[in-house]
C-alpha positions in Angstrom: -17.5 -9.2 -54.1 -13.7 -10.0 -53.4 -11.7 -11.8 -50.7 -9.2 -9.7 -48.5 -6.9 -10.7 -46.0 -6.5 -8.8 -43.0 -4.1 -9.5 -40.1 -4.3 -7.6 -36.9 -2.3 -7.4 -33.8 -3.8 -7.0 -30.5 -2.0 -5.7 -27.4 -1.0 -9.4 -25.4 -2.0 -8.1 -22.0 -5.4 -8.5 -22.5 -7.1 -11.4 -20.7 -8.1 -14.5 -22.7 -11.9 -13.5 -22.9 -10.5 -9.5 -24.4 -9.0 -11.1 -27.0 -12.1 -13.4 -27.6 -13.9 -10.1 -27.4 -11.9 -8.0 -30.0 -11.8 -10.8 -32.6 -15.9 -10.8 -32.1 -16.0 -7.5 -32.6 -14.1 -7.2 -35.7 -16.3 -10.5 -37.1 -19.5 -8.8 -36.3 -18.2 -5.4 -37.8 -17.7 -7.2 -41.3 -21.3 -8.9 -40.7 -22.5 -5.7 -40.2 -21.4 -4.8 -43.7 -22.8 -7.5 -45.5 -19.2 -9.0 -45.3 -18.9 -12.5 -45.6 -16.3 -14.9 -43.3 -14.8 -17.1 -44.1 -11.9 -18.2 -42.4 -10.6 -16.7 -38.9 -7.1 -18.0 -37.5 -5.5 -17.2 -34.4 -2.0 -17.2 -34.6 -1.4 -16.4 -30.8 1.6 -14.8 -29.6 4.5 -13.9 -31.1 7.8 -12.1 -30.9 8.2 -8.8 -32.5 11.7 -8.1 -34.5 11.1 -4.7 -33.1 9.4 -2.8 -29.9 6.1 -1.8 -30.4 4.3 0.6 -28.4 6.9 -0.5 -25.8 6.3 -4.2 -26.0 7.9 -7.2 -27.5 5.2 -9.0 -28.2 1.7 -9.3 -30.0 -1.3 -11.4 -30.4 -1.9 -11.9 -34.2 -5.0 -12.5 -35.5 -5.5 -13.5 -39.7 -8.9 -13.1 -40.8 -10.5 -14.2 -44.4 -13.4 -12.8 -45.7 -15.7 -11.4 -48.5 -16.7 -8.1 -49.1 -17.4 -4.9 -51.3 -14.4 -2.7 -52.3 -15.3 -0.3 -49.5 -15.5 -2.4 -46.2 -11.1 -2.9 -46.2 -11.2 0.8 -45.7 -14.0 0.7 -43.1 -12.6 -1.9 -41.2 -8.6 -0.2 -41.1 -10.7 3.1 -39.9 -12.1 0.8 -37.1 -9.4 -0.9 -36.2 -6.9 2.6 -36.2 -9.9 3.6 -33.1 -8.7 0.4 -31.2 -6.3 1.1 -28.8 -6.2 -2.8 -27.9 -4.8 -3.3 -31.9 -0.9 -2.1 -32.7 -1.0 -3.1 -36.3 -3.0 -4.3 -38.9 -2.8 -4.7 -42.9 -5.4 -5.6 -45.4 -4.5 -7.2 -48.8 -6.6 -8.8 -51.5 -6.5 -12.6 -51.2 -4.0 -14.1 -53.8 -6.5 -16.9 -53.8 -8.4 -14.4 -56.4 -5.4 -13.5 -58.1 -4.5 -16.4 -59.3 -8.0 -17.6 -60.2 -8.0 -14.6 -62.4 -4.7 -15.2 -63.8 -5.9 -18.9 -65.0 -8.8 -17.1 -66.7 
């Protein structure tokens, strides 16, 4: 298993419990994978430097976790079918590369 990072942004005119909601949804897609969480942040919302899907604004999301090489794809296919996420991007945590640069 490695650790990825993925940070999503979700559209900010969603209601408190919709983002509550989509963050559950994206925790219990990895779960469903045999994923493993470990740490999810929310960032809240913040200023874009450009419009996105005509808004200026997003809710950021950054989410830890474990998995098989595969899930990263599986999880930017789900979120792409979101239309409450504008962005995302997954990147292997450089918590593991560095413990594999001290090896």
């Amino acid at each position: 298993m490695r650790t990825y990072e993925t940070i999503f942004i979700l559209d900010p005119s969603l209601v408190d419990e919709r983002f509550e909601e989509e963050i559950k949804k994206v925790e219990d897609f990895i779960k469903s994978k045999n994923g493993n969480i470990l740490r999810i942040d929310r960032w809240g919302k913040r200023k874009f430097s450009y419009p996105i899907a005509k808004k200026s604004e997003g809710y950021y999301v950054f989410t830890l976790y474990e998995s098989n090489p595969d899930l990263p794809k599986e999880l930017e296919s789900y979120l792409r079918l979101n239309e409450s996420c504008f962005r995302f991007l997954t990147v292997v945590s450089e918590e593991e590369v560095e413990q594999k640069e001290k090896a």
